[in-house]
LOGU-331463 format. One line per field, with one value per residue: residue in three letters; x, y, z of N, C-alpha, C in turn. Coordinates in steps of 0.05 Angstrom, whole numbers. Layout:
N
resn c(ala:...);
n_east c(X:...);
n_north c(Y:...);
n_up c(Z:...);
ca_east c(X:...);
ca_north c(Y:...);
ca_up c(Z:...);
c_east c(X:...);
c_north c(Y:...);
c_up c(Z:...);
//
This chain:
381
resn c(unk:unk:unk:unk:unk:unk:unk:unk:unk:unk:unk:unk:unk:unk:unk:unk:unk:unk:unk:unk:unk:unk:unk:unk:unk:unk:unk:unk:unk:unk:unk:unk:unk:unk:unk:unk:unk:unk:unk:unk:unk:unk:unk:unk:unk:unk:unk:unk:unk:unk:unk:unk:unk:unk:unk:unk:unk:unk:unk:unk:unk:unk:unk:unk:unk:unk:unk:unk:unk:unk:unk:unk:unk:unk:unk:unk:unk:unk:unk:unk:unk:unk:unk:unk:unk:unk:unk:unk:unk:unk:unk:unk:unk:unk:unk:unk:unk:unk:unk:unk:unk:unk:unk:unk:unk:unk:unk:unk:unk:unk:unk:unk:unk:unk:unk:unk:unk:unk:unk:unk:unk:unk:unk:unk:unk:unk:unk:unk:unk:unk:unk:unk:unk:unk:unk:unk:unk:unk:unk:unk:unk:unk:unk:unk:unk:unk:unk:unk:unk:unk:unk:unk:unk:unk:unk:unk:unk:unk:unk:unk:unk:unk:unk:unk:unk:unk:unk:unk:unk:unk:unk:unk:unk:unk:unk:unk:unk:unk:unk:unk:unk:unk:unk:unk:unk:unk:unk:unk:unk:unk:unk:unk:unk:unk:unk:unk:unk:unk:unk:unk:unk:unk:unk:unk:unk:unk:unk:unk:unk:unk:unk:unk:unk:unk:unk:unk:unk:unk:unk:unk:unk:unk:unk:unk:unk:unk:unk:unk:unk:unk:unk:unk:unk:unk:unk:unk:unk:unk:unk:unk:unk:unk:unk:unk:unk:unk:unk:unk:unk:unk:unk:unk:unk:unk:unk:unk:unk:unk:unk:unk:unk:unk:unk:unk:unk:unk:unk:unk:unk:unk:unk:unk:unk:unk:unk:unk:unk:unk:unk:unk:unk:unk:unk:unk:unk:unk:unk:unk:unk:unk:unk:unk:unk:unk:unk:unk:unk:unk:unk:unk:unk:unk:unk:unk:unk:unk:unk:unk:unk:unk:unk:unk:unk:unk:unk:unk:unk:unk:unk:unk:unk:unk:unk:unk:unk:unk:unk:unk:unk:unk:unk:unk:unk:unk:unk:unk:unk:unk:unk:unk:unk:unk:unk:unk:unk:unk:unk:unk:unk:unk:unk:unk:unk:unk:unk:unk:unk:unk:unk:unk:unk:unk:unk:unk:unk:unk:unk:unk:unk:unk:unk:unk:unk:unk:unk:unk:unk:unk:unk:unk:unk);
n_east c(863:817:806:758:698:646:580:542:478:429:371:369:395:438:461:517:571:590:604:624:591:543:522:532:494:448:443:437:394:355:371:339:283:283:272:242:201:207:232:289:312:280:256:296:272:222:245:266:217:197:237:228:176:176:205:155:129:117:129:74:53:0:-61:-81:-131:-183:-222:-271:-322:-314:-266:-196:-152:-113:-64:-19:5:25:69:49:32:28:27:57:33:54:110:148:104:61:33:7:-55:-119:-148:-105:-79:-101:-119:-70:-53:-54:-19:34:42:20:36:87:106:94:56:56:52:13:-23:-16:-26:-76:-90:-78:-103:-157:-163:-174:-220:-276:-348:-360:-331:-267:-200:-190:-134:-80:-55:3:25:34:-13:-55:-116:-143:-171:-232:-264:-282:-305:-295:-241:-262:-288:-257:-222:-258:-246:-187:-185:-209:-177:-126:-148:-163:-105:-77:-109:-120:-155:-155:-144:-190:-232:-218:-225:-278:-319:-305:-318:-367:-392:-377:-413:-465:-458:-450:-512:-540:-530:-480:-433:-419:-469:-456:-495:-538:-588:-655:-698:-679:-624:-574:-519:-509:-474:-446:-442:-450:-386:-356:-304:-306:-295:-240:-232:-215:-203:-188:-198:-193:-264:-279:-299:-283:-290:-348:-384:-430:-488:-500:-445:-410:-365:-369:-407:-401:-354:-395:-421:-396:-371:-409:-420:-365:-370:-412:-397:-352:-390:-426:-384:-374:-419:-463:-526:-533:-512:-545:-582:-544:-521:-574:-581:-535:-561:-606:-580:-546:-586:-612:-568:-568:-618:-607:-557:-545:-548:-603:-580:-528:-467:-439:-430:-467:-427:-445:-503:-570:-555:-550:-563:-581:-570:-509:-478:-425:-360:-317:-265:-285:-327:-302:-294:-339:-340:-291:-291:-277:-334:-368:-409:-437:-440:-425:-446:-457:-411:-374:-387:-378:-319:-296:-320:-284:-242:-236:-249:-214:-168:-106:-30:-4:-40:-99:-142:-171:-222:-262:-234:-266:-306:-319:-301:-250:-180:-126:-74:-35:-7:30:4:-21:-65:-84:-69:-98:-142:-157:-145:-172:-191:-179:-117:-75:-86:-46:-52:-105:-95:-92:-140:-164:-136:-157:-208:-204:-181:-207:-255:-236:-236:-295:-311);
n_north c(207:164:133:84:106:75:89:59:53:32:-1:-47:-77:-116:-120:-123:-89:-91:-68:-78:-136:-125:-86:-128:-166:-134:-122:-176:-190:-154:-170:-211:-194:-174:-220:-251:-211:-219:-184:-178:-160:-116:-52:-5:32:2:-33:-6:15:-34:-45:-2:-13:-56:-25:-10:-51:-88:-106:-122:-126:-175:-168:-205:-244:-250:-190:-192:-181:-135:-78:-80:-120:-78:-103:-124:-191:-235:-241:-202:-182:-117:-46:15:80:126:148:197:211:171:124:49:50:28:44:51:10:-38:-15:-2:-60:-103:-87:-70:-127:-173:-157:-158:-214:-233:-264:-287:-247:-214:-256:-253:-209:-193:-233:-217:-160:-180:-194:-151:-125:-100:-102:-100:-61:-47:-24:50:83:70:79:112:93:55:8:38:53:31:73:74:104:99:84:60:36:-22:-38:-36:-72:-125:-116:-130:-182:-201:-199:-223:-267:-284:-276:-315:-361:-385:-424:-437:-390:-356:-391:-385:-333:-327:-324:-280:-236:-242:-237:-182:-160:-169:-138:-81:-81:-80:-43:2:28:106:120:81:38:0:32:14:28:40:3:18:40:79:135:165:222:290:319:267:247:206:179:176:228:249:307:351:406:421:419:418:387:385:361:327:304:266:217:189:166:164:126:93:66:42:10:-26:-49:-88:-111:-144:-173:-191:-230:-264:-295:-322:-358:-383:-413:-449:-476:-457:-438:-389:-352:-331:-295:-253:-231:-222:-175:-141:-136:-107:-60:-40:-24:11:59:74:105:133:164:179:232:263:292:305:287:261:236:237:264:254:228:238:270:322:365:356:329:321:349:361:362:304:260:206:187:153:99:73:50:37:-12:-84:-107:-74:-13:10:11:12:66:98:101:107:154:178:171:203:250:254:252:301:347:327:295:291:278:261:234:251:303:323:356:395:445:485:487:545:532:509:495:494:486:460:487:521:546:507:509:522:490:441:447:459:415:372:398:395:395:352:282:224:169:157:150:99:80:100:88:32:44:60:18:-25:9:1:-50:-56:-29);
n_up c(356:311:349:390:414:463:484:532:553:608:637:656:710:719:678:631:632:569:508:456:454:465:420:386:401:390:347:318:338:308:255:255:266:214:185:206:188:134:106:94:44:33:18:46:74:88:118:158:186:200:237:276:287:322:376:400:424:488:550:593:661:684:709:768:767:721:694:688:709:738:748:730:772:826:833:802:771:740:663:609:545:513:477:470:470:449:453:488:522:535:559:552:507:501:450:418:415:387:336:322:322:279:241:269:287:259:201:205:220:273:291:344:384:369:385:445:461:446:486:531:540:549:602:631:607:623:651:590:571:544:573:564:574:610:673:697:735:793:818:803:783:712:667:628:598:539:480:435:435:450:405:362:388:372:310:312:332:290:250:265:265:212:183:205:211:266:309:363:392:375:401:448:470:450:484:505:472:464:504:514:470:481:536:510:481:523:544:574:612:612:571:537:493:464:415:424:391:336:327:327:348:408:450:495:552:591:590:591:544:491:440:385:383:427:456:513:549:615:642:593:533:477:417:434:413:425:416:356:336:266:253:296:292:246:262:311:274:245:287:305:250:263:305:297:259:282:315:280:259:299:300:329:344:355:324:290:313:318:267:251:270:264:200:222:225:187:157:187:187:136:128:166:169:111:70:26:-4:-2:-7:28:93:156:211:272:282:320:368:423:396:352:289:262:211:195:154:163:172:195:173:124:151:146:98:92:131:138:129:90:95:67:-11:-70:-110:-62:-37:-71:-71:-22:-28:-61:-37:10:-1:-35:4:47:44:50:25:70:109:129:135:196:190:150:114:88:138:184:237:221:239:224:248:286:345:384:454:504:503:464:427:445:437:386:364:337:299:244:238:206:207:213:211:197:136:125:116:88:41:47:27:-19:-49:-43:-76:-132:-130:-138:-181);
ca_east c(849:822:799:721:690:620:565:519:450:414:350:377:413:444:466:550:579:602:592:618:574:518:523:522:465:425:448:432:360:351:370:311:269:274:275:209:182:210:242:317:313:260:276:313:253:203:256:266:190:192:246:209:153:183:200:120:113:131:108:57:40:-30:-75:-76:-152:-193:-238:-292:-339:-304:-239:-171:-139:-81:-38:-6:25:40:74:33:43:19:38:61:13:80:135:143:76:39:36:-9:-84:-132:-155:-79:-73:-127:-122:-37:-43:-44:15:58:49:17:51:114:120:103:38:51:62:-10:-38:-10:-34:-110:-103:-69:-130:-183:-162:-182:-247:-304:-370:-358:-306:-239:-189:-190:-110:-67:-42:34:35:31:-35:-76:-147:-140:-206:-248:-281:-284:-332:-284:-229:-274:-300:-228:-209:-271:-234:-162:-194:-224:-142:-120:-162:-152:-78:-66:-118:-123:-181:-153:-146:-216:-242:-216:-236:-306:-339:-309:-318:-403:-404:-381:-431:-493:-466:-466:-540:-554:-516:-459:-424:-422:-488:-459:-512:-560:-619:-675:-713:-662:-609:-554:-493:-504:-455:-435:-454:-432:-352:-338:-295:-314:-282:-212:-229:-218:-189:-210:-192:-213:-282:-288:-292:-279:-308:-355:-397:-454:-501:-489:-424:-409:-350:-367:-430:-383:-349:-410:-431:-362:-366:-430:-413:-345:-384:-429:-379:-334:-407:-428:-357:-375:-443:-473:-549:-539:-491:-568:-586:-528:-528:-602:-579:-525:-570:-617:-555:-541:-622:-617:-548:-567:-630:-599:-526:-542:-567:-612:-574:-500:-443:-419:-444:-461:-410:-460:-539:-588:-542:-566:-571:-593:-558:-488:-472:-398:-350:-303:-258:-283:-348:-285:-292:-367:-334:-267:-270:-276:-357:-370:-441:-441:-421:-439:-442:-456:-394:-360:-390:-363:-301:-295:-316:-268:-215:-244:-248:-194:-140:-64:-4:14:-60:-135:-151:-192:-242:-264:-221:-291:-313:-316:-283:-227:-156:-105:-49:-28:18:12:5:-28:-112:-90:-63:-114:-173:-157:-125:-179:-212:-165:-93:-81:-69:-32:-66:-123:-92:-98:-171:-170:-128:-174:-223:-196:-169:-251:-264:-228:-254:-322:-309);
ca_north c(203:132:115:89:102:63:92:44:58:9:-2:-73:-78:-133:-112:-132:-69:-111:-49:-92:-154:-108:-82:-151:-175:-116:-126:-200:-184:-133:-194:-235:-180:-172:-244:-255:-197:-227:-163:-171:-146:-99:-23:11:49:-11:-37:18:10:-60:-39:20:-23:-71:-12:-5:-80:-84:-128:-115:-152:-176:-177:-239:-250:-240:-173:-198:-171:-109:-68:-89:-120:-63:-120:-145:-215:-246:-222:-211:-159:-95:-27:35:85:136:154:188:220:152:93:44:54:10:43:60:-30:-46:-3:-15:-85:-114:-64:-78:-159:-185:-155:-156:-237:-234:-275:-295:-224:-197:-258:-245:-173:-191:-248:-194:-141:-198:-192:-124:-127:-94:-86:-104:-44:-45:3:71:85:51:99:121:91:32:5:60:27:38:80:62:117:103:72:48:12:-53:-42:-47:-107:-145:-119:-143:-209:-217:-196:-243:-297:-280:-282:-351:-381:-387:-419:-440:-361:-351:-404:-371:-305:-320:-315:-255:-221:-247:-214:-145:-151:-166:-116:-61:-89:-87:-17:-5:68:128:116:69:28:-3:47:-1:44:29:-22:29:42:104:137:191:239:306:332:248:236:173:165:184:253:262:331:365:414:425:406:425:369:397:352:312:272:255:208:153:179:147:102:70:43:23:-12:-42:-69:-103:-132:-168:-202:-219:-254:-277:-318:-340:-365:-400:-433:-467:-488:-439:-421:-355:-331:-317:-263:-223:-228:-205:-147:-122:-123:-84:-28:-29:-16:36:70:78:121:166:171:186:253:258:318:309:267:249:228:260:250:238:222:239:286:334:391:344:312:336:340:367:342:291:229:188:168:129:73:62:40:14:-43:-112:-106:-42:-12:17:1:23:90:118:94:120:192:185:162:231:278:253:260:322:353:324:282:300:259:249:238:263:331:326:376:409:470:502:490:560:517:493:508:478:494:454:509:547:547:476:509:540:464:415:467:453:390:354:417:408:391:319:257:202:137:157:146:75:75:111:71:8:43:68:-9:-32:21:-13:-75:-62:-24);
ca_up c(330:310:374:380:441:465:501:540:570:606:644:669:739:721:651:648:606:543:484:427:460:468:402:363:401:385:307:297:340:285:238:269:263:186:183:213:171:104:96:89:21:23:12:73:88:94:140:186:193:222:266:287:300:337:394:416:434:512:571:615:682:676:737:774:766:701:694:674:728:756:747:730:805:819:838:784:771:711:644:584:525:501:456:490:454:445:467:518:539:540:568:530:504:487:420:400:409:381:317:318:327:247:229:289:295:236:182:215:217:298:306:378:395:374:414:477:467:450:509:553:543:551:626:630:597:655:636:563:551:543:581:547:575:628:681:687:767:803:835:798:757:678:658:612:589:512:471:413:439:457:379:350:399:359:288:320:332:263:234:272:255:173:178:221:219:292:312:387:405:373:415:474:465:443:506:518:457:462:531:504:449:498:552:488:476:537:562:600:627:605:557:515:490:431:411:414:361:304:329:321:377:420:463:509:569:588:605:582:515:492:413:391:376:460:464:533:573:643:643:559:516:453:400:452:388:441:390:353:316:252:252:321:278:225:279:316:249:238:314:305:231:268:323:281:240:296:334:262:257:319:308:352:325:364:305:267:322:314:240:244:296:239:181:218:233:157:154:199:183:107:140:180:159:79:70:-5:-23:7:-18:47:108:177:226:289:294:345:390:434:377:326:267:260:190:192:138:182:163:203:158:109:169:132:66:94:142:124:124:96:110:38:-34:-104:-112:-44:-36:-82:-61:3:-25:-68:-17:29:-18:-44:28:72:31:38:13:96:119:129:159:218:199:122:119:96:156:193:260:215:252:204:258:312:350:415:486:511:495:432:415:446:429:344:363:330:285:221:232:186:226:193:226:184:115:123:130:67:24:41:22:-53:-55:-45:-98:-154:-127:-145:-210);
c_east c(847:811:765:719:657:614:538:500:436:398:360:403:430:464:503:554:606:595:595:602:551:511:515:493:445:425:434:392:337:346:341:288:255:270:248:183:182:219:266:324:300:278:280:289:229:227:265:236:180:209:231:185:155:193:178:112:121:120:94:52:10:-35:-88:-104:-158:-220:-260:-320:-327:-278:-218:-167:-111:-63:-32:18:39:52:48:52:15:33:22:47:34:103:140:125:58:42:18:-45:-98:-142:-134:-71:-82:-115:-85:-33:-40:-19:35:64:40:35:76:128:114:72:29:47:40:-29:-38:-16:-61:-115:-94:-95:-160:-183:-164:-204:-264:-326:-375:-349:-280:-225:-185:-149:-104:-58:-14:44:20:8:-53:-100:-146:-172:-210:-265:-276:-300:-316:-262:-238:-277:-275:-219:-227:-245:-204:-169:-185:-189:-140:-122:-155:-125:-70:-83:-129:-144:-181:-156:-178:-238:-249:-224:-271:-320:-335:-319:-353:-400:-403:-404:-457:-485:-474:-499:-549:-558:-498:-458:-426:-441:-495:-484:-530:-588:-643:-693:-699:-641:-581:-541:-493:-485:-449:-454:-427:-410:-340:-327:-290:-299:-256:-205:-233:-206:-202:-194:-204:-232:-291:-282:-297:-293:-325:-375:-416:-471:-495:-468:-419:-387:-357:-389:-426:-375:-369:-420:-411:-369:-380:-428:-392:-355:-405:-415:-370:-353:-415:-405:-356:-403:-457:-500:-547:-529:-528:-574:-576:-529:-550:-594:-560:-541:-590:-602:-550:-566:-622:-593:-554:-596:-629:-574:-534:-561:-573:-595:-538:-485:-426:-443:-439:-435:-422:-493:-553:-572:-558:-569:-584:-568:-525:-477:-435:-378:-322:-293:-269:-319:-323:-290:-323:-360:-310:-271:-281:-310:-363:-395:-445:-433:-435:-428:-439:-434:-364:-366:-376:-329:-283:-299:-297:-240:-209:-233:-231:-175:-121:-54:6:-23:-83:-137:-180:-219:-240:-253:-240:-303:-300:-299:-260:-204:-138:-78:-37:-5:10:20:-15:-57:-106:-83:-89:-139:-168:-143:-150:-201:-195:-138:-105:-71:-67:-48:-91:-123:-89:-119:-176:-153:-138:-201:-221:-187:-194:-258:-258:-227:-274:-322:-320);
c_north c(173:127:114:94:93:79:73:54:32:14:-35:-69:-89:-140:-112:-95:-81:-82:-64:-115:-150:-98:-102:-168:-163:-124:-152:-199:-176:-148:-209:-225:-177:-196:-247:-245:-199:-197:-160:-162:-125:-69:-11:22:28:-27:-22:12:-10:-60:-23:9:-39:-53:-7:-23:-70:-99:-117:-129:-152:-184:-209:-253:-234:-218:-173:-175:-142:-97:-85:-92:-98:-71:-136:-169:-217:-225:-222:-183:-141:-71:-4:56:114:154:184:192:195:128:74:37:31:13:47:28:-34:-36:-11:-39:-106:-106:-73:-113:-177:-183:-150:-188:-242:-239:-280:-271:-212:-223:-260:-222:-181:-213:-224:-176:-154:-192:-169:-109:-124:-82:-82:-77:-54:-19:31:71:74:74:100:111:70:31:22:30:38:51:72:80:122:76:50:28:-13:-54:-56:-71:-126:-143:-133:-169:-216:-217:-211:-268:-308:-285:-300:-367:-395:-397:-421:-409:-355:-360:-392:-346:-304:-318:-287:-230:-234:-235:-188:-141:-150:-139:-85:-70:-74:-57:-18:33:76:139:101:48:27:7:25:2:33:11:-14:41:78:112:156:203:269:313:303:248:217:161:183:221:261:284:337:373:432:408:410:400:384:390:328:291:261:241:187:165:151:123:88:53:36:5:-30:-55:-91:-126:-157:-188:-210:-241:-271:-299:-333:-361:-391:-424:-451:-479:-479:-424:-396:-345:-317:-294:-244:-222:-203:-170:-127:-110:-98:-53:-24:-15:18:63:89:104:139:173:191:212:247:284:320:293:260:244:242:243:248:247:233:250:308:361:381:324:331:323:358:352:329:272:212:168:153:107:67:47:30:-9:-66:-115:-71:-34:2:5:18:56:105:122:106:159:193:185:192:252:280:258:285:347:346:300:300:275:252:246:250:281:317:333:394:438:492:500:513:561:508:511:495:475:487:475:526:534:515:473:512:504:448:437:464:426:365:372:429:397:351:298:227:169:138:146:118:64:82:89:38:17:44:40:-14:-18:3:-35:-83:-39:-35);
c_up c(324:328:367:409:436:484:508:556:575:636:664:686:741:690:655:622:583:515:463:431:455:440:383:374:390:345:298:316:314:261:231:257:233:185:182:194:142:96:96:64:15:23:50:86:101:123:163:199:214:244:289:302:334:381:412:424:462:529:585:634:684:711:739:774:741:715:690:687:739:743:748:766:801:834:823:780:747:692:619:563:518:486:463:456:447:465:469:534:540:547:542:527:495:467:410:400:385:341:301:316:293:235:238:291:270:205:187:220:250:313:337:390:400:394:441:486:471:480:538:563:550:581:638:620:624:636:617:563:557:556:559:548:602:643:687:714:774:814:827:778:737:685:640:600:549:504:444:418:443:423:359:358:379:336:290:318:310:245:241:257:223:176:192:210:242:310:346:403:400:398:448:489:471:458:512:496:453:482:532:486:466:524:527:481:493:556:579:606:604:564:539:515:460:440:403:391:334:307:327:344:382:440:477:528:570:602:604:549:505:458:412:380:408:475:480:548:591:636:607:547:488:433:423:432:402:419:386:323:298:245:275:306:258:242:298:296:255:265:311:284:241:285:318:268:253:305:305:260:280:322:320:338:333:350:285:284:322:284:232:258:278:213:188:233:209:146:161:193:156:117:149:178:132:74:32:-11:-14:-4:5:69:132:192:258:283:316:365:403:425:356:316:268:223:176:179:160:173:172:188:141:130:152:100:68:109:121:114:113:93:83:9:-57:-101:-92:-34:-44:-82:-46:5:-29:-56:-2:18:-28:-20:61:60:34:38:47:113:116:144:175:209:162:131:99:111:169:228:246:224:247:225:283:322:376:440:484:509:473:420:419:439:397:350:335:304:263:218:226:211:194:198:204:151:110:122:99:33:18:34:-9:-60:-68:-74:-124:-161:-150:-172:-228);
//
């Protein structure tokens, strides 16, 4: 009785077994940690948070040549950083970075952290996308089959940039973040591409899942959103005024073509997004049944980011339906639970799950999308 005993785990070969050593390093890390995040006072729970966070950073070895032109090399050198997309089924994604990366490094006090991540993923940029997920084994090629992670790397930037200041990372970036915007112009895989007709971001072919609604099994893609679905053209808006600004901030007359290339996506968006008789908006365009006007969270990205493609009232419709039709206190349902597809129930065998995976049960990542948008609201009050 009385006695303590330590249990050590370790991943390092070379690791001495010290438990009370091991112990106080991990403690005054922890220290650092709140330190950084100005949170040694905050409430217990906002500090668990930044700990918590601080678990998803991790190193990555970056390929020893930039991507610019082709596939990641699958011989990797150097270190860099990235954020394991969870634990333990995933390695790490390029829209779970991208979208994680203000949470995890910015508001946590750990500047250097998110730009070693955005310079990390720059080297992995083919064909103006960004890797969709990293695979779980050595020498394999990241795919790329998503349309949104490159969109979010722009919005990561533009965080970035707002909370430093940073204009040396900008600097460095900005070629690569103009070469994603002209290959999207211009087209890249799996259809992505700007509709010359209206100026607005199309996307997808069939049996690929290209946004983060990518449930599929076998050859079934479940919600497949073929079209020009509505937050990626929240987020191609967003891309072009960020590259627009960074390109101005340098003197660069080309920042007026993309400018012009956004307003006419707010032109076109307000056209075919806004139905005259709905209070919300479709959730994809021009698909290969038509218009899809299914109530969905993911129109809030039209009235949350930093540019938002609405304001005034329509605004405030979309703000109310969405609140109306998919608010909870832990997140946004998927999917209007009057919708005759709504399947409130993640639960089952591995179809009965990924087959409603995205047709109802709440995801939490979303309620942040939502709360900048109800912020905006009381903005413009």
């Amino acid at each position: 009785m009385g006695e303590s005993v330590t249990l050590l785990l370790t991943t390092d070969g070379d690791a001495q077994p010290d438990g009370t050593g091991t112990l106080a390093q991990a403690q005054s890390r922890q220290r650092d940690l709140l330190g950084r995040a100005q949170a040694e006072s905050a409430h217990p729970a906002v500090q668990q948070l930044v700990l918590a966070a601080d678990q998803f950073i991790v190193q990555r070895r970056l390929p020893a040549t930039s991507t610019q032109s082709g596939p990641a090399d699958p011989q990797p050198t150097e270190g860099g950083r990235t954020v394991i997309a969870g634990y333990h089924w995933f390695n790490d994604w390029g829209r779970d970075t991208m979208i994680a990366l203000p949470g995890l490094t910015l508001a946590t006090g750990r500047p250097q952290d998110a730009a070693d991540i955005l310079r990390t993923f720059a080297r992995y940029v083919a064909d103006g996308l960004l890797p969709n997920n990293f695979p779980d084994r050595a020498g394999a090629i990241p795919g790329y089959n998503t349309v949104d992670a490159t969109l979010w790397y722009a919005h990561a930037i533009r965080a970035y940039h707002a909370a430093t200041g940073d204009t040396t990372l900008v600097a460095d970036l900005l070629p690569v973040l103009r070469a994603i915007a002209d290959r999207h112009i211009a087209g890249t895989h799996y259809g992505i591409g700007v509709d010359p007709a209206d100026g607005l971001l199309r996307a997808g072919e069939q049996g690929v899942q290209l946004t983060w609604m990518d449930a599929k099994i076998g050859d079934w893609v479940v919600t497949p959103r073929i079209g020009k679905p509505v937050e990626i053209n929240a987020l191609w808006y967003n891309l072009l005024h960020t590259l627009a600004d960074f390109l101005s901030a340098h003197g660069d007359p080309a920042a007026t073509s993309y400018r012009d290339m956004a307003e006419r996506v707010r032109q076109s968006f307000r056209l075919r997004f806004i139905h005259p008789q709905y209070g919300y908006l479709a959730d994809v365009v021009d698909g290969p049944a038509g218009d899809d006007w299914t109530v969905r969270p993911n129109q809030i990205f039209a009235i949350a980011l930093p540019r938002p493609l609405l304001d005034g009232s329509m605004a405030q419709r979309v703000l109310d339906s969405v609140t109306n039709s998919l608010y909870t206190s832990f997140g946004l349902r998927s999917l209007t639970p009057a919708d005759q597809a709504y399947h409130g129930d993640y639960a089952g065998d591995s179809f009965q799950r990924d087959s409603g995976y995205h047709q109802g049960p709440v995801w939490s990542w979303l309620i942040g999308a939502y709360v900048e948008a109800y912020m905006l609201s009381l903005i413009h009050i």
